[in-house]
Residue, then its C-alpha position, 0 to 999 in steps of 0.5 A: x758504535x752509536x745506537x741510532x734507533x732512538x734518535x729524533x730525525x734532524x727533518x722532523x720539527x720539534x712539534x712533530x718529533x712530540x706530537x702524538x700521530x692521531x694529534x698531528x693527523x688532526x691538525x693536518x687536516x684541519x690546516x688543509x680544510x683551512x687552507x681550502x677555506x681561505x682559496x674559496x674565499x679569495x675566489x669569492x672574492x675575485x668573482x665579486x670583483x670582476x662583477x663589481x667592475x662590469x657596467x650592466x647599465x646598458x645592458x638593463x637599459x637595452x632588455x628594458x627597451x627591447x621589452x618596451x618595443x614588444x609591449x610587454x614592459x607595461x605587463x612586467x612592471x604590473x605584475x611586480x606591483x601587485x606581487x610587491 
């Protein structure tokens, strides 16, 4: 009869049958905050994109002639030069 107590499990890579568990739980999680890292930034990403792609241009050219139309263009435009 084989004594199967002190055999490596064949699921285990070789990293982890020789790895301390504190070490393996260490790298665990700084594998995990990478990964979150990394998702973070592509969603960074994907919102820059999704600005870089909308025109605003009509957008700023109708609130600068609605404010025009109010009057309070002239105000605006005087108050950013003295705070400039």
């Amino acid at each position: 009869m084989t004594n199967t107590k002190h055999m490596p499990h064949t699921q285990h890579s070789i990293l982890t049958k020789h790895m301390p568990h504190a070490q393996h739980t260490h790298n665990t999680l700084r594998l995990e905050d990478a990964l979150a890292a990394e998702a973070q930034k592509r969603a960074n990403w994907r919102d820059e994109n999704i600005r870089r792609k909308h025109n605003y241009i009509p957008f700023i050219f109708n609130m600068l002639r609605m404010l025009a139309e109010k009057n309070k263009l002239q105000s605006l435009i005087d108050k950013a030069r003295r705070e400039k």
